[in-house]
C-alpha positions in Angstrom: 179.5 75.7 100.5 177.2 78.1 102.7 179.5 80.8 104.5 177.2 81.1 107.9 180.2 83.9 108.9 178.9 86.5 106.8 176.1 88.5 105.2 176.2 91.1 102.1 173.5 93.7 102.5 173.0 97.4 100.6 170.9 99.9 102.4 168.7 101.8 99.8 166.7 104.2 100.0 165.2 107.8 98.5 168.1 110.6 99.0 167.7 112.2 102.6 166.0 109.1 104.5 168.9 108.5 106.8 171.1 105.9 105.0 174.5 107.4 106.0 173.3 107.8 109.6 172.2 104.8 110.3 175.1 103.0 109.3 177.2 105.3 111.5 175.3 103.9 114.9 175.6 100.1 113.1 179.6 101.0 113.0 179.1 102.5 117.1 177.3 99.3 118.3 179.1 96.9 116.0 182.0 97.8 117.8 184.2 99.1 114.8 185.2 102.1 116.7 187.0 102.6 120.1 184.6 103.5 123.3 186.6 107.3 123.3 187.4 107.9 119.8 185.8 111.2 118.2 183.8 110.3 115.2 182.6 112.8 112.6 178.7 112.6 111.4 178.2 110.6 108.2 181.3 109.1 108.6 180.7 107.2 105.4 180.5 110.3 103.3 184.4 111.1 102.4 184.1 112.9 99.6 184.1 117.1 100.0 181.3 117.7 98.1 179.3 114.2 100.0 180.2 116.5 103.3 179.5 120.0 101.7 176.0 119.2 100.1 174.8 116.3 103.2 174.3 113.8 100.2 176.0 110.4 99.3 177.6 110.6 95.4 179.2 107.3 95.3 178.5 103.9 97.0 180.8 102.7 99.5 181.9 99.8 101.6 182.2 99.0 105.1 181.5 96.2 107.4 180.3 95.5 111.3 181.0 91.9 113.0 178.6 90.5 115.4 177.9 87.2 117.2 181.5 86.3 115.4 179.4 87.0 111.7 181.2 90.1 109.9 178.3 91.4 108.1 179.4 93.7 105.2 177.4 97.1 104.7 177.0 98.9 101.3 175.9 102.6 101.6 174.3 103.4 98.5 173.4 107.2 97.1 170.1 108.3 97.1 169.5 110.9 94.9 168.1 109.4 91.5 171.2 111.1 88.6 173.3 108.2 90.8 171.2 105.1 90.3 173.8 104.0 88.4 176.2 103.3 91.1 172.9 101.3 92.5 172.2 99.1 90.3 175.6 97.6 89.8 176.5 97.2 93.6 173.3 95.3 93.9 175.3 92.7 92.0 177.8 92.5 95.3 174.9 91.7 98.2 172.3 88.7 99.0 169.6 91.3 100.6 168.6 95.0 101.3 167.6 96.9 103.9 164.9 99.6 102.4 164.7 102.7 104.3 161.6 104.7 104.4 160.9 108.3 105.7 158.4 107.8 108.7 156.6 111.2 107.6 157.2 111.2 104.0 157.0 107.6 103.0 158.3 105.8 99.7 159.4 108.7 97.5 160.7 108.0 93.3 163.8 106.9 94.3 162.5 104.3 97.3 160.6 103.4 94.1 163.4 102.7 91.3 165.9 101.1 93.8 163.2 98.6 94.7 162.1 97.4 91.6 165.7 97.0 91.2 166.4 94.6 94.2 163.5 93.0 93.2 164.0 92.0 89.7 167.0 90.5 91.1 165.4 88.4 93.4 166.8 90.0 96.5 165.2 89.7 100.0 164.2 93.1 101.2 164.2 94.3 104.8 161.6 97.4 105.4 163.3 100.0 107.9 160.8 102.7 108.6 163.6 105.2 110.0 163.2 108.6 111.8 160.2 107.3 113.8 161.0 110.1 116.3 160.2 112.9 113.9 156.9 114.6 115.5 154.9 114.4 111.9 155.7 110.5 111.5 152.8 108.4 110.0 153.8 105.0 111.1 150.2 103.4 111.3 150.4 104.2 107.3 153.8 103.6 106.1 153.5 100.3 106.2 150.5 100.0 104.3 152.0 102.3 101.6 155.0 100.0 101.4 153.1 96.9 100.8 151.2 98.8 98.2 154.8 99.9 96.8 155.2 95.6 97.0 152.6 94.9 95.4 152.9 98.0 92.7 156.5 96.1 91.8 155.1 92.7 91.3 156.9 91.4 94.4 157.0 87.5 95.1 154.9 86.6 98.2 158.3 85.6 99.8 159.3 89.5 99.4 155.5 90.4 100.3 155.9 88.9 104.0 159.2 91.2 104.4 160.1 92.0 108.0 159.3 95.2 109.4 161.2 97.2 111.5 160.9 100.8 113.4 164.1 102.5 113.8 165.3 105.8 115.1 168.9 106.1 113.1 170.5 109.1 114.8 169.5 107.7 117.9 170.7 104.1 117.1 167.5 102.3 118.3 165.2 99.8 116.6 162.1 97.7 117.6 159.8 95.3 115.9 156.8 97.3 116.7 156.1 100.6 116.2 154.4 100.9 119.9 158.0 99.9 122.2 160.7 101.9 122.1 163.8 100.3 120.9 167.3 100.6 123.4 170.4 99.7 120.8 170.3 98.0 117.0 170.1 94.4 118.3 166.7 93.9 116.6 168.2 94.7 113.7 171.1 93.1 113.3 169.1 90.3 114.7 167.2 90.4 111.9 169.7 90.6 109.1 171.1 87.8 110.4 168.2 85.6 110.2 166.3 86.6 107.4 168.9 87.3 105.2 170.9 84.5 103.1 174.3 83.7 103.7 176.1 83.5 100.9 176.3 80.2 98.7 178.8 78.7 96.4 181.5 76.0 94.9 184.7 76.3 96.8 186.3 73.9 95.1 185.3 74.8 91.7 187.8 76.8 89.9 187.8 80.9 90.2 184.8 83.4 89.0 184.6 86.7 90.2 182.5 89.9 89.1 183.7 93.0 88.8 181.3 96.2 89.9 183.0 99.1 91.2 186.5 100.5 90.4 188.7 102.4 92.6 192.0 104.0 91.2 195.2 104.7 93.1 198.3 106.4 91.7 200.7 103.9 92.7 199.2 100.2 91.5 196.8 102.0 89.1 193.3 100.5 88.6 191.5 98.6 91.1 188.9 96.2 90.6 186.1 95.6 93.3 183.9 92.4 93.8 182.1 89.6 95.0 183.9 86.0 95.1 181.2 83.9 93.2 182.7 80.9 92.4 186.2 79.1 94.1 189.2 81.0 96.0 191.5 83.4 95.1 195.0 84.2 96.2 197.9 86.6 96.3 200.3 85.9 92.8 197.8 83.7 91.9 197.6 83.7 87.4 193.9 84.7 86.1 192.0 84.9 82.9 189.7 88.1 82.2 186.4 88.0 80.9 184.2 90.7 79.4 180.5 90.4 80.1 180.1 89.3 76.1 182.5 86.5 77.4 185.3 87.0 74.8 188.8 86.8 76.7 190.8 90.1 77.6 194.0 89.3 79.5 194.9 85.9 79.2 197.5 85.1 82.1 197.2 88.5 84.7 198.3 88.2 88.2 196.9 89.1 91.5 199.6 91.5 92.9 197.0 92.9 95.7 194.1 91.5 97.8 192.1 93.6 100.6 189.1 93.0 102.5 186.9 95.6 104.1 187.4 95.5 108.1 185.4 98.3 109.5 186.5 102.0 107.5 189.8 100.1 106.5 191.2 97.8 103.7 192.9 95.0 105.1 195.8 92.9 103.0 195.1 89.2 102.8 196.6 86.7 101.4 193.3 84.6 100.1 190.0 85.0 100.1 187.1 82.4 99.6 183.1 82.5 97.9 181.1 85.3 99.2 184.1 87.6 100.2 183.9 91.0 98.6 187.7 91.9 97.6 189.6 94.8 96.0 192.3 93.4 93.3 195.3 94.9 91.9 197.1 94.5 89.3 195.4 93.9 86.3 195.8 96.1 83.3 192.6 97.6 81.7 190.1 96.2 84.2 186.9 97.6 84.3 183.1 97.1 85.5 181.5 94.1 84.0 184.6 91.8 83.9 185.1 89.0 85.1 187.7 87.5 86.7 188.2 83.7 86.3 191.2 81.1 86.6 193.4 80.2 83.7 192.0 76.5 83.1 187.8 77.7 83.4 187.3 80.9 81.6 183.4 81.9 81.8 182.1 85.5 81.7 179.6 85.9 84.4 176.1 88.3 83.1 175.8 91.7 84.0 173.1 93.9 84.8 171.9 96.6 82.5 172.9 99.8 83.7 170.2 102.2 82.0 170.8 104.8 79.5 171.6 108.7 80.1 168.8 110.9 79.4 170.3 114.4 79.3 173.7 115.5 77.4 175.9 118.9 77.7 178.9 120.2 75.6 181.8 120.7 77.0 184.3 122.3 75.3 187.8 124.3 75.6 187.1 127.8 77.6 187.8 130.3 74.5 186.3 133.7 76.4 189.0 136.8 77.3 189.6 135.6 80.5 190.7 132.3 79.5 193.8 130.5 81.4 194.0 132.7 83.9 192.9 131.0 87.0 193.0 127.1 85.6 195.5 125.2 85.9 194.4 122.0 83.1 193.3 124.5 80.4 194.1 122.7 77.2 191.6 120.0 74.8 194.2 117.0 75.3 193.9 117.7 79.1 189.8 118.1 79.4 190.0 114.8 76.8 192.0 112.8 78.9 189.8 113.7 82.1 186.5 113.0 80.9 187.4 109.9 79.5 189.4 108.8 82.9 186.0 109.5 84.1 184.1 106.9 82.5 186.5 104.0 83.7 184.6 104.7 87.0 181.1 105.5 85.9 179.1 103.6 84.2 176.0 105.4 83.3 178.5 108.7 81.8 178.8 108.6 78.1 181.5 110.9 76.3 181.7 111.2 72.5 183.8 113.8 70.6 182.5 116.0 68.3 183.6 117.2 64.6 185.8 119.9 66.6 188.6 118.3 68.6 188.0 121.3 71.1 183.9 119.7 72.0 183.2 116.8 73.5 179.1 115.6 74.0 179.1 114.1 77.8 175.8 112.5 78.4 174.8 111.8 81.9 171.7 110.7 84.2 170.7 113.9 85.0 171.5 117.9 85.3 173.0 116.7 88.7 174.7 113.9 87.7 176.9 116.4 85.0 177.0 119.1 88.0 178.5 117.0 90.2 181.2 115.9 87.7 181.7 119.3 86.8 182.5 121.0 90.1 185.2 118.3 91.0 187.2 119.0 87.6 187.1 122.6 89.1 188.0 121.6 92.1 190.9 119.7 90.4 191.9 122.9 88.6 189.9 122.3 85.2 189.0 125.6 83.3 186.0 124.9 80.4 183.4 126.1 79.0 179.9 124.1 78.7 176.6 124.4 77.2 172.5 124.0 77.9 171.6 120.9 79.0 169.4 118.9 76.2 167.3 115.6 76.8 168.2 112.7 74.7 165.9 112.0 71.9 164.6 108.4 70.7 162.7 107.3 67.9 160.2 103.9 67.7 160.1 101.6 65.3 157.1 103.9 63.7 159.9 106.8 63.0 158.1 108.6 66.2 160.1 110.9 68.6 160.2 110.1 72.2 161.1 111.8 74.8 162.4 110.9 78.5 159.5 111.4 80.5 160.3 112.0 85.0 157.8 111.0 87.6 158.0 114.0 90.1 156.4 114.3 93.3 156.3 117.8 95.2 154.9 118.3 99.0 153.6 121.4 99.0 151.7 123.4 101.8 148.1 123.3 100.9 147.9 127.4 99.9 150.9 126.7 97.1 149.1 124.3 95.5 147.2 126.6 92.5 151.2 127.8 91.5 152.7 124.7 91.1 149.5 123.2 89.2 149.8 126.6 87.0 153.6 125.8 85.9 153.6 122.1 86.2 150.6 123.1 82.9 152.9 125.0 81.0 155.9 122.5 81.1 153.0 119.6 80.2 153.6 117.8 83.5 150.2 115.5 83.8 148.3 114.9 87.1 148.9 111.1 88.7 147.6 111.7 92.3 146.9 114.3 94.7 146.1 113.5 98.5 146.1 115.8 101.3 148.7 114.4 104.6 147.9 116.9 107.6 148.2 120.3 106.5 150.5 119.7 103.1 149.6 118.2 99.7 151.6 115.3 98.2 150.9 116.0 94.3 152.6 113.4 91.8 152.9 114.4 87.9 154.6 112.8 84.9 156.8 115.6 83.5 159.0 116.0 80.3 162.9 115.6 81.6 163.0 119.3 80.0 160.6 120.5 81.9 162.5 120.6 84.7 165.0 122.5 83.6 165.3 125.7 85.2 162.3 124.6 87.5 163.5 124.1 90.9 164.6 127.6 92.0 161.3 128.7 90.6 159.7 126.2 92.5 161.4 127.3 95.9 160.4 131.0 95.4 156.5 129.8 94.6 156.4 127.9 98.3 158.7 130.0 99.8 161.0 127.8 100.3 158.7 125.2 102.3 158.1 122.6 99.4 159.9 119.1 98.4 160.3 118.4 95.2 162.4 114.8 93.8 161.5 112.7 90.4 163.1 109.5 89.0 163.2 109.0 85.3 159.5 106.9 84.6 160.7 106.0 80.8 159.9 107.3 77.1 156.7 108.6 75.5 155.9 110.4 72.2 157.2 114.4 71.8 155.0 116.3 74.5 155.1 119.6 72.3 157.4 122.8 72.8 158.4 124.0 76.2 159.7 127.6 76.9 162.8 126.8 78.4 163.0 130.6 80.5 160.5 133.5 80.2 163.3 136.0 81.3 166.5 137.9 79.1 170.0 138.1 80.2 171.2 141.9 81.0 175.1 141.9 79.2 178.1 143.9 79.4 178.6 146.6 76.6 182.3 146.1 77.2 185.1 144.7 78.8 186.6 146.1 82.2 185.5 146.1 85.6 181.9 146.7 87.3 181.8 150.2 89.1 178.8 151.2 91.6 177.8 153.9 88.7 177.4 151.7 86.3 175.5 148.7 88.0 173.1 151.5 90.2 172.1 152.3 86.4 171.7 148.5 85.1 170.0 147.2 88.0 166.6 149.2 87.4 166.9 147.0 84.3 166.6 143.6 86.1 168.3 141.4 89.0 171.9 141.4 89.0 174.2 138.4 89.3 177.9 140.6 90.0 178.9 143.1 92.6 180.5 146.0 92.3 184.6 145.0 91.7 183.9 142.2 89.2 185.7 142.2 85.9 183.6 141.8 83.1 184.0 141.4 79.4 182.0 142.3 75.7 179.0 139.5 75.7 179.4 138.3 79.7 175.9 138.0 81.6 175.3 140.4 84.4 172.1 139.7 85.4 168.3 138.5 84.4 165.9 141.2 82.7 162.1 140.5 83.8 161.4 140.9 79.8 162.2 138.1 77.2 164.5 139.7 75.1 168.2 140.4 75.9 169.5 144.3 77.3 172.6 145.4 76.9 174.1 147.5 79.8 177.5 148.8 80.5 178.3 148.3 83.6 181.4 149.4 83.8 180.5 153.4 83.2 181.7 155.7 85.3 180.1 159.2 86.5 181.2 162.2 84.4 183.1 164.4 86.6 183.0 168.5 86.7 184.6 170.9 89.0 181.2 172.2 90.4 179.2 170.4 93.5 175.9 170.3 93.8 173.9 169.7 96.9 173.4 166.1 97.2 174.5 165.1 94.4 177.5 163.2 95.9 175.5 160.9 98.2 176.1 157.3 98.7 174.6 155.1 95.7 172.6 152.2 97.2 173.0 148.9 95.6 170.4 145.8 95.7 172.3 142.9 97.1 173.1 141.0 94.2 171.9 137.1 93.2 174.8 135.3 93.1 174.6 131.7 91.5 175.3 128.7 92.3 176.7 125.8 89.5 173.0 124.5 89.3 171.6 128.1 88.8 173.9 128.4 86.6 173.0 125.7 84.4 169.2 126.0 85.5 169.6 129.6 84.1 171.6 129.2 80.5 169.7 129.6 78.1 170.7 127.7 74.1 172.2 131.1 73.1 174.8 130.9 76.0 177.2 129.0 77.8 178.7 128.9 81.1 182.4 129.6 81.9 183.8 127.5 84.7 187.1 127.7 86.3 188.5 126.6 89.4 187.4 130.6 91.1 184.6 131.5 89.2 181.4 130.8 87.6 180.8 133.4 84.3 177.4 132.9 81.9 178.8 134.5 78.3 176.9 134.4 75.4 178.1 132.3 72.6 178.8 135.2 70.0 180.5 137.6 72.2 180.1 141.1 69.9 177.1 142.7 70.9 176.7 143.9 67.1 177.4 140.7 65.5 174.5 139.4 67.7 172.7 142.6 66.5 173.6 142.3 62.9 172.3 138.0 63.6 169.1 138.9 64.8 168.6 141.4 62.0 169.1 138.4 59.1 166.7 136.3 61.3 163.8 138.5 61.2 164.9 138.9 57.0 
């Protein structure tokens, strides 16, 4: 059976190419929304922090009819700590559109998401988006993507891939970068005829995969997929599958079954090959599965999701102020969280440690872990978690590898000497360097920990003009030691709140992080001392009063604004000594052994 009604397409591309955007003028013109209605930007991104940071964190579905085909859209993330969610919805679709930047061109993550579609065998559509920007290169881009093609070890089918030159906030494409484009016709034009509709045996009995999972309070988990093989129906009794092909529920039923019509999940009562569908009802369902009828039972292969490459510890928050502002506060609570977590995403690992208050989560990145962190705050977690580490390997030889990132930075031609300087020290190696108008485009292969901590460094060294994005590239032998910070914390002497006295006084000692008002306690950082070792400073001293005035004396005390961090410069900033306290209010970096002279007294039997 070929289903001539409908197409399955992802759009992929580097974060900040205009994924999300374009699929909101495919929605316009596709007709999903009313000629009147008021439509926010990025309508696809849902999630607060999606909105909040302009970036996409987890795929999602929608779908656009035209011509009478319903053509069903996947809106992938871009940023590289979610390629997991990539790789497993590629699973769902018979072809991709690629977006590419037309000024900065294929980027890491254009890179990884490719070679992904690829090695699937999936036909490819080039979009070279933004062709209104007044730096676009589009005499080049495509030149650069065929190189990208032939980099990949495309076939010669997925060589010859259509071009096309779109404007996505606009909502106009063309087939040649010299006309202007009116609407998206071309386009959907295009996925229409180049793309495959789907395939399979109606008649046969059921097989569907399983690649994202939704959950829902009132029917509990919900599995999302492709129909591969046969139909399935409302009440109808299934068999399910792991991907190792051993049986997990023998006779489950169908209670639910939605399609995606526009932003909305529709009930239906069946749904046929091709059809992606979300399914209730099913205890214990997860990605991989498969769901098959009763009488045929076969597990359908699924894709490798690749490893994590850095891990963090997070543990119970155990500082003074602990419990005060969270409201989930206990180790049974952060236990049952974390692993709720993973029955979502795939490339998370959680293990628990020899104390039942620690647990190692291992993600895809320092963003990846960031992310998941500030929504457990945002949920009303309080925790405590440490310095992120890369993962380790060994080869068969007994060597030590280590995850190795391909970065690329554009960079205006007079920052290039800094970043050359501290890509050196963290042992990033030179791939290419070529001049496009007034910037440099410099790419390196970098140790995964050499990036810690980088990025706001990086942003002060091109004052704030330079790009910087990397993909992990895979494992080589132990580069050698980095030095994870070349600064020392200032921290409190002792527990109470920060007066204007006694931060005027501490912040000739370094930057502070804490205005004036803050409670503080024994062992909290305040701030970052330009020297390597640690200062302590009590912050919360007050001036010694007297009964006599003195000219002048009395003025005003002028503060330096302080630094406050973010949750990435927090965790850029921590150094293996510390941790940082997160609750739903506030962000606190302690060090681990609170007493200053039980440090002391530590550092003492060191040196011994």
């Amino acid at each position: 059976m070929i289903r001539e009604d409908l197409r399955n397409i992802a759009i992929i591309a580097h974060v900040d190419h205009g994924k999300t955007t374009l699929v909101d003028e495919m929605l316009k013109q596709g007709g999903v929304f009313r000629e009147n209605q008021a439509v926010a930007e990025r309508v696809m991104d849902s999630n607060d922090i999606e909105r909040e940071r302009g970036i996409t964190i987890l795929a999602k579905n929608t779908s656009v009819c035209y011509n009478d085909i319903k053509i069903n859209i996947i809106d992938t993330p871009g940023h590289a700590d979610f390629g997991g969610e990539v790789e497993r919805v590629l699973e769902m679709v018979d072809g991709v559109l690629l977006l590419v930047d037309a000024a900065e061109g294929p980027m890491p993550q254009t890179r990884f998401v490719l070679s992904k579609a690829l090695e699937m065998g999936l036909k490819v559509i080039v979009v070279v988006n933004k062709i209104d920007r007044p730096d676009a290169r589009l005499d080049e881009i495509g030149d650069e993507v065929l190189e990208l093609l032939l980099d990949l070890d495309a076939s010669e089918e997925q060589l010859e891939s259509p071009i096309l030159f779109c404007s996505g906030r606009s909502g106009t494409a063309s087939l040649s970068q010299y006309e202007a484009g009116t609407d998206l016709k071309p386009l959907f034009d295009t996925i229409i005829d180049y793309i495959e509709p789907p395939k399979g045996e109606e008649e046969e009995p059921l097989q569907m995969l399983i690649s994202s999972i939704d959950y829902n309070e009132y029917v509990g988990r919900i599995g999302v997929g492709r129909i591969v093989r046969g139909k399935i129906k409302v009440n109808q009794q299934v068999t399910v599958c792991d991907y190792t092909g051993s049986k997990k529920n023998y006779n489950s039923k169908i209670v639910s079954l939605l399609q995606i019509q526009g932003l909305n999940r529709v009930p239906v009562q069946e749904a046929q090959v091709g059809d992606i569908v979300w399914i209730s009802g099913i205890e214990g369902i997860t990605i991989g599965d498969t769901i098959c009828a009763v009488e045929k039972p076969e597990a359908l292969p699924f894709v490798k999701i690749s490893e994590p490459t850095v891990e963090m510890t997070f543990s119970v928050n155990d500082s003074p102020f602990a419990g005060r502002e969270g409201k989930f506060v206990t180790s049974r609570q952060l236990r049952e969280r974390l692993f709720r977590e993973l029955l979502k995403d795939v490339s998370l690992r959680v293990e628990e440690t020899e104390s039942t208050d620690s647990f190692r989560v291992a993600g895809r990145g320092e963003m990846h872990l960031s992310i998941l962190i500030e929504n457990m705050r945002r949920e009303g977690y309080e925790l405590s978690v440490s310095t992120p580490r890369v993962l380790f390997k060994q080869d068969e030889n007994g060597r030590k590898l280590e995850p190795i990132e391909r970065l690329v930075i554009d960079v205006p031609e007079d920052c290039v000497g800094s970043v050359m300087e501290k890509m050196g020290t963290r042992k990033g190696e030179l791939v290419t360097m070529h001049p496009q108008g007034s910037r440099m485009r410099i790419e390196f292969l970098v140790p995964a920990r050499g990036l810690f901590g980088y990025k706001s460094e990086f942003l002060t060294d091109t004052r704030g003009e330079g790009i910087m994005s990397h993909v992990f590239e895979g494992y080589e032998s132990y580069k050698g030691d980095i030095d994870r910070r070349n600064t020392g914390s200032l921290v409190s002497f002792e527990t109470g709140e920060a007066v204007t006295y006694g931060l005027y006084n501490a912040q000739e000692r370094g930057q502070l992080f804490i205005p004036a008002g803050t409670p503080v306690y024994e062992g909290m950082i305040v701030g970052a001392s330009p020297k390597t070792d640690d200062l302590v400073v009590n912050v919360c001293k007050k001036k010694h009063l007297t009964n006599t005035r003195a000219s002048g004396s009395d003025d005003a005390l002028r503060l330096v604004p302080p630094r406050i961090l973010s949750l990435e410069d927090c965790l850029e900033f921590l150094a293996d000594d510390e941790l940082l306290e997160v609750t739903p209010e506030s962000l606190r970096i302690r060090k681990r052994i609170l007493s200053n002279t039980q440090r002391a007294k530590n550092r003492g039997n060191a040196k011994k």
